[in-house]
C-alpha positions as CSV (number, residue, x, y, z in Angstrom):
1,X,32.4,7.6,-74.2
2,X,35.1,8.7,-72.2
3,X,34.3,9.8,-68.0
4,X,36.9,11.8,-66.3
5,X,36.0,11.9,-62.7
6,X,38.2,14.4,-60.2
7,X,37.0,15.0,-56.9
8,X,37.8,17.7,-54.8
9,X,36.8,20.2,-52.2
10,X,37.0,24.1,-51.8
11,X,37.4,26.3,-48.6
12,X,36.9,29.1,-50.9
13,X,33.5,31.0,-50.3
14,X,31.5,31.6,-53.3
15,X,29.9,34.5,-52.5
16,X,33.3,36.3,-52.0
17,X,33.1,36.5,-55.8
18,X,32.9,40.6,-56.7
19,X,30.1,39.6,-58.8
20,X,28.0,41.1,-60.5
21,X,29.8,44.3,-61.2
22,X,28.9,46.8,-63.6
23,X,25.4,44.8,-65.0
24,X,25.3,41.6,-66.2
25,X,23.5,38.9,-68.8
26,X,20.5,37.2,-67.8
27,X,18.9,34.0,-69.0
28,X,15.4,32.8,-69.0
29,X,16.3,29.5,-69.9
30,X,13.9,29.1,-73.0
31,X,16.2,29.6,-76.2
32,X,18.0,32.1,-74.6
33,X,21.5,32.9,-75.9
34,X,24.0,35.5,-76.4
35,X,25.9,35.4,-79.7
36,X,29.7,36.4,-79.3
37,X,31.1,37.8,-82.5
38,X,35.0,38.2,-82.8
39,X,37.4,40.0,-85.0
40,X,39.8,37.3,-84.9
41,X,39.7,33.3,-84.7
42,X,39.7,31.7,-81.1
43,X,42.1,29.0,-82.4
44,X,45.0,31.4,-84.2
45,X,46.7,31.3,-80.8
46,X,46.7,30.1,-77.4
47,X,43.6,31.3,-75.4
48,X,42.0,31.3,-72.0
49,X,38.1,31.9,-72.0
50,X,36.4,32.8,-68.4
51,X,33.7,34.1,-66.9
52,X,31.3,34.4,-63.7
53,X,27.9,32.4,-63.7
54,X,24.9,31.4,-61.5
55,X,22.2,29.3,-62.6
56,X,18.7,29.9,-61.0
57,X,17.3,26.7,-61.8
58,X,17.7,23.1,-59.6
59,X,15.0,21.1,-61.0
60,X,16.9,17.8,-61.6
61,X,14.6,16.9,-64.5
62,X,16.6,19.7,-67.0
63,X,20.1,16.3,-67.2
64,X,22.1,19.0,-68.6
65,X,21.7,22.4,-69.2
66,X,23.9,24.3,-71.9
67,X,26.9,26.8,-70.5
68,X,29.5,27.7,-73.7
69,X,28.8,26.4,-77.3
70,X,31.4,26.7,-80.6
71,X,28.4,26.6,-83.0
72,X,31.2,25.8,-86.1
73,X,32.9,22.8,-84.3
74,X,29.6,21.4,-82.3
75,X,31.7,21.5,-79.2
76,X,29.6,22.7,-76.1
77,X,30.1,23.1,-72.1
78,X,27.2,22.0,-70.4
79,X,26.2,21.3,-66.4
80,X,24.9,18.5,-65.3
81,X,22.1,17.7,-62.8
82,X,22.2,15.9,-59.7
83,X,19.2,13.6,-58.3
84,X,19.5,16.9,-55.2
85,X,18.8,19.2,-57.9
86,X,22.2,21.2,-57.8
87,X,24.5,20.9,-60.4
88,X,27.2,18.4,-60.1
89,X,29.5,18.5,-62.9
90,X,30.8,20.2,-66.2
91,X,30.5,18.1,-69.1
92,X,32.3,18.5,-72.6
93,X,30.6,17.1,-75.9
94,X,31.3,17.5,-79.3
95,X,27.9,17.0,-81.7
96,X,30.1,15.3,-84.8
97,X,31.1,12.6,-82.3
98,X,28.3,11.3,-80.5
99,X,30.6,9.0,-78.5
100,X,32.1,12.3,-77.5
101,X,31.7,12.4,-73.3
102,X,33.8,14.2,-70.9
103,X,32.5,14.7,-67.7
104,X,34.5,16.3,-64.7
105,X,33.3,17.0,-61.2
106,X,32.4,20.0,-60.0
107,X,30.6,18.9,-56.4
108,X,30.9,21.9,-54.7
109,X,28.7,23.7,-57.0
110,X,25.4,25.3,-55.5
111,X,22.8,27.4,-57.7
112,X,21.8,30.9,-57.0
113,X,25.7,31.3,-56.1
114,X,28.6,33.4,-58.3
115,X,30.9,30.6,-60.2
116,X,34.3,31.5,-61.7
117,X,34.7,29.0,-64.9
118,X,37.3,29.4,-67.5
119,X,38.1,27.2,-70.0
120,X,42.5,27.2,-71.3
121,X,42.9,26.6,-75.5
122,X,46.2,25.2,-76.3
123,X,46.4,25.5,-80.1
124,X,49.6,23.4,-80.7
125,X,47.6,20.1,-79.5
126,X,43.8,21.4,-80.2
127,X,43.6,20.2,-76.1
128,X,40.9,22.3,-73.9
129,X,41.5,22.5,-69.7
130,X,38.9,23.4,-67.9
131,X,38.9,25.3,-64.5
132,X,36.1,25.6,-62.0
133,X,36.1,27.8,-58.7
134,X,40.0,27.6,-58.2
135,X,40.7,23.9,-59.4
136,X,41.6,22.7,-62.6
137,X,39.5,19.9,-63.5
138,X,40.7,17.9,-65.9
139,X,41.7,18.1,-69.9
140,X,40.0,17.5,-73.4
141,X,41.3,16.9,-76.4
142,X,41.1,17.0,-80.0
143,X,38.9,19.8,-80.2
144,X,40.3,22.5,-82.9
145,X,38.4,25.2,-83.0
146,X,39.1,27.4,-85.6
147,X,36.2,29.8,-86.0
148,X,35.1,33.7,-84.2
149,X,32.0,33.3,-83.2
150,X,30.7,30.9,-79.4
151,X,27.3,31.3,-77.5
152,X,26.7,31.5,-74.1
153,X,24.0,29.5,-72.9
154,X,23.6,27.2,-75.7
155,X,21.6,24.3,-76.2
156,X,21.9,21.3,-74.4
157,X,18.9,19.0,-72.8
158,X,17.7,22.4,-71.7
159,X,18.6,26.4,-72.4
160,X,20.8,27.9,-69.3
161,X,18.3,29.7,-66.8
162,X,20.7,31.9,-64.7
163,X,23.5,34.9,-65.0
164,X,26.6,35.3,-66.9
165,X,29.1,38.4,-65.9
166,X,32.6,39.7,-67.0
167,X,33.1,37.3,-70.5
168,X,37.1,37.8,-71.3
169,X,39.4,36.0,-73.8
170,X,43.1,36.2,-73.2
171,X,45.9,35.8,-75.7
172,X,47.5,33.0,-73.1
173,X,46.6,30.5,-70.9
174,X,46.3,31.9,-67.7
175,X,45.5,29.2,-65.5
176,X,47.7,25.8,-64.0
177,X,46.9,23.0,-61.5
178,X,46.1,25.3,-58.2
179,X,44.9,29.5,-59.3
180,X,43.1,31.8,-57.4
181,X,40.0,33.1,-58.4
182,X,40.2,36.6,-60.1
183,X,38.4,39.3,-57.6
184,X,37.6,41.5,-60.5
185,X,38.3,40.9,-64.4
186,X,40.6,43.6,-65.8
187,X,42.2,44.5,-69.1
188,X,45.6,43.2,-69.2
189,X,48.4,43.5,-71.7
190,X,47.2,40.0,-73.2
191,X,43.0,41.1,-73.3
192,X,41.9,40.6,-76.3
193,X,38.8,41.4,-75.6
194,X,36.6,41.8,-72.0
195,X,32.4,41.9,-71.5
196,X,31.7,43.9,-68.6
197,X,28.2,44.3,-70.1
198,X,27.7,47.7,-68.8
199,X,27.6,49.5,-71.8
200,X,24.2,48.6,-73.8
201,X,23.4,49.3,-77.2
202,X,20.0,49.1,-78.5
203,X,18.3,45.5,-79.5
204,X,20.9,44.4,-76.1
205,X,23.4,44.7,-78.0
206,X,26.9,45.3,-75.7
207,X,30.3,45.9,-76.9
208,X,33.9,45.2,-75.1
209,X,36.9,47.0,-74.4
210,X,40.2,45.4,-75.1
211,X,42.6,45.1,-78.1
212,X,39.5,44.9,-80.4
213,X,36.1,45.7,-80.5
214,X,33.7,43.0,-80.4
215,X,29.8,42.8,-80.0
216,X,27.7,40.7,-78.2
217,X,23.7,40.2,-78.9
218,X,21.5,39.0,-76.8
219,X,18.6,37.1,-78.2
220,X,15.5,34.6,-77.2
221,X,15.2,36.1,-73.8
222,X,19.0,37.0,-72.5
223,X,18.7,40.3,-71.9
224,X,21.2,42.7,-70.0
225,X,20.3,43.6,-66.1
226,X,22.2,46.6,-64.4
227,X,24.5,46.1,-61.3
228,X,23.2,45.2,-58.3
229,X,23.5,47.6,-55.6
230,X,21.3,48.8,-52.2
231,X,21.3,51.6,-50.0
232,X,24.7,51.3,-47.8
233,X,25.1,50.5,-44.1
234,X,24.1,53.9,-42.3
235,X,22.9,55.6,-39.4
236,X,19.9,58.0,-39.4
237,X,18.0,59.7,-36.8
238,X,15.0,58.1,-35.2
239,X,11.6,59.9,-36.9
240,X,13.5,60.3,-40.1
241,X,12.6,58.9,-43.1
242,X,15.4,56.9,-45.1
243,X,15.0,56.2,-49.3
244,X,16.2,52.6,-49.7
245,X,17.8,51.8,-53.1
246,X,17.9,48.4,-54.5
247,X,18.7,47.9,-58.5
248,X,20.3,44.8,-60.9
249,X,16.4,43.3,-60.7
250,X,12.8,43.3,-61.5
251,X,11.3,42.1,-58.1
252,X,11.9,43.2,-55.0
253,X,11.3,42.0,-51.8
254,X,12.0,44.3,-48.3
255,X,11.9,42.7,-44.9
256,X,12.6,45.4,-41.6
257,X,11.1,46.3,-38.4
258,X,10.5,49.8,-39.2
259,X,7.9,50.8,-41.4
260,X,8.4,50.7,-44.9
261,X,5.9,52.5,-47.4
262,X,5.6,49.3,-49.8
263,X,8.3,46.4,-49.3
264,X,7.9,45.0,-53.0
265,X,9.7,48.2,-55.5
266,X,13.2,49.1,-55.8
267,X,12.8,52.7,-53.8
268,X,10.8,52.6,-51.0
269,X,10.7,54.9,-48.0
270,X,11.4,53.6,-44.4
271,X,10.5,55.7,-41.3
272,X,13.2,54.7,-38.8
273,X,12.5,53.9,-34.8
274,X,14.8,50.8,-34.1
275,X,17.9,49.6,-35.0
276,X,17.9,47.0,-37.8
277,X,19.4,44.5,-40.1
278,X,17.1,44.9,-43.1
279,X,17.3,42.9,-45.9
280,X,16.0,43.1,-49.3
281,X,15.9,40.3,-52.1
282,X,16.5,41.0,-55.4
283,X,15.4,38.7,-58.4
284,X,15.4,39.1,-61.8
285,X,12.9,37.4,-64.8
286,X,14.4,34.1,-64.5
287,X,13.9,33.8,-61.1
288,X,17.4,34.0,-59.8
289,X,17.7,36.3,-56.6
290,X,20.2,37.5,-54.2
291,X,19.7,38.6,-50.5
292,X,21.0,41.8,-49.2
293,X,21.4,43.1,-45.7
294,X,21.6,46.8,-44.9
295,X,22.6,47.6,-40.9
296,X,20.6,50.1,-39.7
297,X,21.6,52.4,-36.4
298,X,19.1,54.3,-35.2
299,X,20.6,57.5,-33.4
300,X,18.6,58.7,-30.4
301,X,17.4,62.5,-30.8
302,X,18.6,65.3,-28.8
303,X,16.6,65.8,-25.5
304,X,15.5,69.6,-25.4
305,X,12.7,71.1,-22.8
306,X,12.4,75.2,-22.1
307,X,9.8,74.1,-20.0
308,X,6.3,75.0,-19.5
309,X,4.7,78.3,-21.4
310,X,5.4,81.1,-18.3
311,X,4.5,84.5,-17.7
312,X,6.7,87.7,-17.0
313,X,6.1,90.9,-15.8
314,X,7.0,94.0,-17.5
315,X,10.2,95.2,-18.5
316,X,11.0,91.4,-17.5
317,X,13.7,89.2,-18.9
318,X,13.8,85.4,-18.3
319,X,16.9,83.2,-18.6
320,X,15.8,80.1,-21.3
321,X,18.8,77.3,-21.2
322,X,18.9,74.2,-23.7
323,X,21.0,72.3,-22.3
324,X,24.6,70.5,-23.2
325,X,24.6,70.1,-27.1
326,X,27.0,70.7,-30.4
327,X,25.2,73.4,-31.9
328,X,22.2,75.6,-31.4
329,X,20.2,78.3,-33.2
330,X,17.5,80.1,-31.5
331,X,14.4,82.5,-32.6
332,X,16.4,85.3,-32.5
333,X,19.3,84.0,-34.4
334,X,21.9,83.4,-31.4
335,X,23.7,80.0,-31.2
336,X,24.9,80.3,-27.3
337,X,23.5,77.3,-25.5
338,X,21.7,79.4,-23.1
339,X,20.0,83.3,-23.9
340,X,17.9,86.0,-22.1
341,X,14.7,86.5,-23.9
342,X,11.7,89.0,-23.2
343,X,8.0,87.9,-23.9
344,X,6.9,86.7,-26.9
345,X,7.1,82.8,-28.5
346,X,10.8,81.7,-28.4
347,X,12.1,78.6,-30.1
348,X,15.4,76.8,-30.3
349,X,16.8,74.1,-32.3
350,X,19.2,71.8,-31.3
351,X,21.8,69.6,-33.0
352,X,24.1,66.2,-31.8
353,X,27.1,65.6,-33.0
354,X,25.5,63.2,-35.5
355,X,23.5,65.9,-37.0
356,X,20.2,64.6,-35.2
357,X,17.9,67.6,-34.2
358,X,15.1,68.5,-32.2
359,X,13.1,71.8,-31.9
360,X,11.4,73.4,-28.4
361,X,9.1,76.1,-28.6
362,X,7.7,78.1,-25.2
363,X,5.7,80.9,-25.1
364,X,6.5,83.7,-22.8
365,X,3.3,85.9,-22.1
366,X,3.8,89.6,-20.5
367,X,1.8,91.0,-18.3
368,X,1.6,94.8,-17.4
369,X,3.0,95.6,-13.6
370,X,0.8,97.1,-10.7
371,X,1.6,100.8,-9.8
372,X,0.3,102.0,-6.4
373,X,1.0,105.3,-4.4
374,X,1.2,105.9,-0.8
375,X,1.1,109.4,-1.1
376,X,4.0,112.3,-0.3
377,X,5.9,111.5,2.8
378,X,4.2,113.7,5.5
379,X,4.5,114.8,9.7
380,X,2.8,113.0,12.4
381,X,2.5,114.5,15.8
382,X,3.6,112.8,18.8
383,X,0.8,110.3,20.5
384,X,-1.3,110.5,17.5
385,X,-2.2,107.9,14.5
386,X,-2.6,108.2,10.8
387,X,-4.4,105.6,8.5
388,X,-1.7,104.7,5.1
389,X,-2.2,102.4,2.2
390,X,-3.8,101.5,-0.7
391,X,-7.3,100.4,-2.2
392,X,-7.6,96.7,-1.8
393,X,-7.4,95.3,-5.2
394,X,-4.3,93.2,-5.1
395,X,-4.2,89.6,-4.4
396,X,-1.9,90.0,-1.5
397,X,0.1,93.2,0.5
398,X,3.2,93.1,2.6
399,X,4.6,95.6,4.9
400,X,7.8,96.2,6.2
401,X,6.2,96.1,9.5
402,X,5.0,92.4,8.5
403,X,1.5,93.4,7.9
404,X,-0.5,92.0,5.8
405,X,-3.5,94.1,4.8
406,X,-3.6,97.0,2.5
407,X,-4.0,99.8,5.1
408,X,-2.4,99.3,8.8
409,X,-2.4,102.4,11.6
410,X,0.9,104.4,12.1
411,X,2.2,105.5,15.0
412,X,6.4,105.9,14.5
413,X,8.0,108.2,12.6
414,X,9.3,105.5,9.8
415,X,9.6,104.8,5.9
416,X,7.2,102.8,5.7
417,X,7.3,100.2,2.7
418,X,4.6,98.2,0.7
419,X,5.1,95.7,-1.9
420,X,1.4,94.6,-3.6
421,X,1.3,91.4,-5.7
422,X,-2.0,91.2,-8.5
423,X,-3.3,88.1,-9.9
424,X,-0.8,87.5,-12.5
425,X,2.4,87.6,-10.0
426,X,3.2,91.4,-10.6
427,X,4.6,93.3,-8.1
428,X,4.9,97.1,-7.1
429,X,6.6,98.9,-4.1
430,X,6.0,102.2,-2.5
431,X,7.4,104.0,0.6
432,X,6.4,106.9,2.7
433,X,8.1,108.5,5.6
434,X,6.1,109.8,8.7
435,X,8.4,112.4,10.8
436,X,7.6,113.9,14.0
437,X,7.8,118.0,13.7
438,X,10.9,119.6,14.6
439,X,11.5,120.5,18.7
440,X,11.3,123.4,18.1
441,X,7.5,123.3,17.1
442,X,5.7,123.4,20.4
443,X,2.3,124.1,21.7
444,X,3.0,128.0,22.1
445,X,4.1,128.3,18.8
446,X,0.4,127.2,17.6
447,X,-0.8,129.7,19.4
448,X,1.5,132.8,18.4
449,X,1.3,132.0,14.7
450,X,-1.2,130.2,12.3
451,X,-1.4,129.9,8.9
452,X,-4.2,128.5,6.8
453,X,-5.1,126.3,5.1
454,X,-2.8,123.6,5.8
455,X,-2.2,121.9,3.6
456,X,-2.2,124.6,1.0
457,X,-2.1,124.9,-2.7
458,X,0.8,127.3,-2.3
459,X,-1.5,130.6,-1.2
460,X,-2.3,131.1,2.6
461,X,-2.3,133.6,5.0
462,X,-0.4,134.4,8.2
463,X,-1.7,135.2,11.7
464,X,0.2,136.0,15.1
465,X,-0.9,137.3,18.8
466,X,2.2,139.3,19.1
467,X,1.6,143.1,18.0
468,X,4.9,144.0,16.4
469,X,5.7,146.4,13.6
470,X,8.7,144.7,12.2
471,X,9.0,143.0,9.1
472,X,8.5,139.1,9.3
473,X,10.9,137.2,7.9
474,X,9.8,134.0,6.0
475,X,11.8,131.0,5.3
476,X,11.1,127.4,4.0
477,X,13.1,124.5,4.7
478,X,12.8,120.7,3.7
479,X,12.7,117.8,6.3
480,X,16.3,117.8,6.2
481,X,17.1,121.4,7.0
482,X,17.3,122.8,3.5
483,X,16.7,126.0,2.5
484,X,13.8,126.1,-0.4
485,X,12.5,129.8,0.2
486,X,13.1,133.0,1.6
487,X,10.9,136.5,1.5
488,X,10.3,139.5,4.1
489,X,6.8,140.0,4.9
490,X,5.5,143.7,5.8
491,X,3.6,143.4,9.5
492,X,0.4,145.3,7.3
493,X,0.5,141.9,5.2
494,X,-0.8,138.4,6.2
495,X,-0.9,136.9,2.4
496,X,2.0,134.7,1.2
497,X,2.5,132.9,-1.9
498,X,4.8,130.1,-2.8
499,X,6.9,130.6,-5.8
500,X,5.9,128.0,-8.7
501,X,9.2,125.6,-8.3
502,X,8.1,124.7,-5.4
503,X,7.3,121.0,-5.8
504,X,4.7,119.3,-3.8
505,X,5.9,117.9,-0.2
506,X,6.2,118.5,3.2
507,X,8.4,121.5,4.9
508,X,8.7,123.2,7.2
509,X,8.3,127.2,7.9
510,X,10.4,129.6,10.0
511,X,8.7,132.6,11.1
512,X,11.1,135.1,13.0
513,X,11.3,139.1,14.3
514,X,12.6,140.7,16.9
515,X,8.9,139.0,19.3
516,X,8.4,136.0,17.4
517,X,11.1,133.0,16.0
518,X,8.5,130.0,15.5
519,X,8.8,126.8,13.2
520,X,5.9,124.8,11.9
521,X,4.9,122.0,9.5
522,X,3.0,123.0,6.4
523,X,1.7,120.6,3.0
524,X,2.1,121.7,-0.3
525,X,-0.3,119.9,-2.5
526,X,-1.2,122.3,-5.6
């Protein structure tokens, strides 16, 4: 028994390995293979066989546990065990030669981690190099192998337990002293043949791409598993739910802060309030698993407030702003940051610049506004009062005078103004005007010339103390001097009547002949 012993060390990180991409092989350790069939013989040429593996399993009682097998030649790959459990080195035996020992060290090794391992057939000298993680290890040889079919995960003290990804065979040997490890396998102009085990047949039964079609079957409990993959790094706004993803497993384990609708399937649902790192661990029926950490930003929501449910009066309009956002739509369709909006229930929705949104709602109520009427502006006689207002059914009355009640005593000739307010906020103004009569009204004309009643419905009659046989002349003016209405009135007739166009008022009437020119005050209310 030969024992090859090379020690080294790696900076390399193992997990920077792209692996697994695009599915992979799984074993459960218990006389699990996968049976590689060719089209062509391994040994025709020079060849370099590689792949990606991770074994789930660090019980130090497996010794050595099998890797690669050429069934025909008896020669088989296999790790060995440490005392710590991890694997320490890659051994080479060859069944027809018991004595038949290579081991080479491979201390950097760690299970549950991505391996790169490729093995370099140089068919001139039957010699086999092996490469581990970006060193090459060391060389066996006398070992001709002739034949088109290997296994992976063969039989040695115990089955592999663990993963196997990306199998390709290259018409060269692709690997000296110092390499780097591939990123990603790829078909090259030397392929022969490449395993990405993403495309499954039935019975797990995959087939390559390359320069010729092979198949490999999976039997005894290797079975393929699809690619890993879980949600991506991403923001979402806080209150929103989030599907997670997680695939390439069977059991699934979810760890966050926010709440997560069950933290042990591959979809769950997570309602997001804080930022997080979440992680999720994926494992597979043979107990290998990988951990996977999704950042989470949590993206505060817009602040919107229209404030409080209000009331407005009628034909009222109310100015409702939403503040300083990127976008808007209200109620009533408009996307202006601020609108005017009558009664009724108004809502707008608001969006951030990272599409987070938020809805307010206020209700405007209407409410019908007071009416009041202080009655037709009117005369007022010098040194006398009269009572104006309104019936007190308003919560509260101002005056232009300062007043507050809803009658007060006038005694000026003003306009005179009221505003009223009810118990919903309404308000209503009136105004009246109170003039003194014209100069020329005096004392002595009361008592040349009455007419009656005053006020009149627009029918009254006419009295003087003067005898005269003239015809009268009547005319009616406004409380600013303008003409309304003229007629001639025979001295046999006392009756006048106000023509129908006439509106209702105060005014003033001008009787005149050659004895009599007297003004008075008169009150139309019909």
């Amino acid at each position: 028994m030969r024992l090859l012993l090379f020690s080294f060390f790696l900076s390399l990180t193992l997990t920077s390995f792209a692996q697994p991409n695009s599915g992979y092989i799984t074993f459960d350790g218990d006389s699990s293979q996968v049976i590689i069939n060719l089209q062509t013989s391994i040994g025709n040429s020079d060849k370099t066989i590689e792949f990606f593996f991770e074994s789930c399993d660090n019980n130090s009682s497996l010794n050595k546990i099998g890797l690669l097998v050429f069934p025909a030649e008896g020669i088989g790959i296999n790790l060995t065990v440490n005392s710590a459990g991890n694997a320490a080195n890659l051994e080479v035996s060859k069944a027809t030669n018991p004595t038949f020992n290579d081991v080479y060290s491979a201390p950097i090794y760690r299970h549950d981690n991505w391996n790169h391992f490729a093995i370099c057939y140089k068919s001139a000298d039957s010699t086999i190099s092996l490469f581990f993680n970006g060193d090459k290890l060391g060389a066996s040889d006398s070992l001709k192998i002739s034949s088109n079919r290997m296994l992976l995960g063969g039989k040695a003290s115990a089955y592999f337990n663990g993963n196997i990804d990306e199998l390709r065979i290259t018409d060269s040997c692709l690997y000296s002293s110092n390499y780097v490890v591939p990123f990603r396998f790829e078909v090259g102009s030397k392929t022969a043949n490449l395993f990405s085990f993403n495309t499954k047949l039935a019975s797990e039964t995959f087939v390559s791409s390359g320069k010729n079609i092979d198949s490999a079957f999976a039997v005894n409990g290797a079975y393929g598993v699809a690619e890993i993959s879980v949600t991506q790094d991403t923001s979402i706004c806080s209150g929103d739910s989030l599907k997670l993803t997680a695939s390439g497993g069977s059991l699934f384990k979810w760890t966050s802060k926010n709440f997560i609708s069950s933290d042990s399937i591959s979809g769950p649902t997570l309602s997001a309030y804080v930022s997080d790192t979440l992680s999720v661990s994926i494992s597979n029926k043979n107990g290998c698993s990988i951990n996977k950490n999704i950042e989470l930003l949590i993206i505060a929501p817009p602040i919107i407030d229209l404030g409080n449910d209000t009331i407005i009066c009628a034909e009222t309009i109310i100015r409702l702003n939403a503040g300083k956002h990127a976008a808007y739509i209200w109620s009533s369709t408009q996307t202006d940051s601020a609108v005017y909006s009558p009664s009724g229930i108004v809502w707008v929705k608001v969006e951030t610049q990272k599409g987070c949104s938020k809805t307010d709602t206020i209700n405007i109520l209407e409410f019908p506004a007071p009416t009041i009427e202080l009655g037709p502006d009117t005369l007022l006689q010098k040194g006398f009062t009269i009572s104006i207002g309104v019936t007190a059914v308003f919560a509260s009355y101002k005056w232009s005078t300062g007043e507050t009640s809803p009658i007060i005593l006038a005694t000026l000739p003003l306009t005179y103004s009221l505003t009223v307010t009810d118990t919903n906020g309404c308000t209503a103004t009136d105004n009246i005007t109170l003039n003194y009569p014209p100069e020329s009204v005096s004392e002595s004309a009361l008592k040349i010339v009455r007419f009656y009643p005053n006020p009149t419905n627009g029918t009254f009659k006419l009295e003087t103390s003067i005898d005269d046989n003239q015809d009268i002349k009547i005319t009616v003016f406004s409380l600013l001097g303008e003409t309304i209405y003229q007629t001639l009135l025979d001295p046999t007739s006392s009756n006048i009547i106000l023509p129908e166009h006439i509106e209702n008022g105060n005014y003033y009437i001008r009787v005149a002949s050659k004895k009599i020119n007297e003004t008075l005050p008169v009150i139309l209310t019909r």
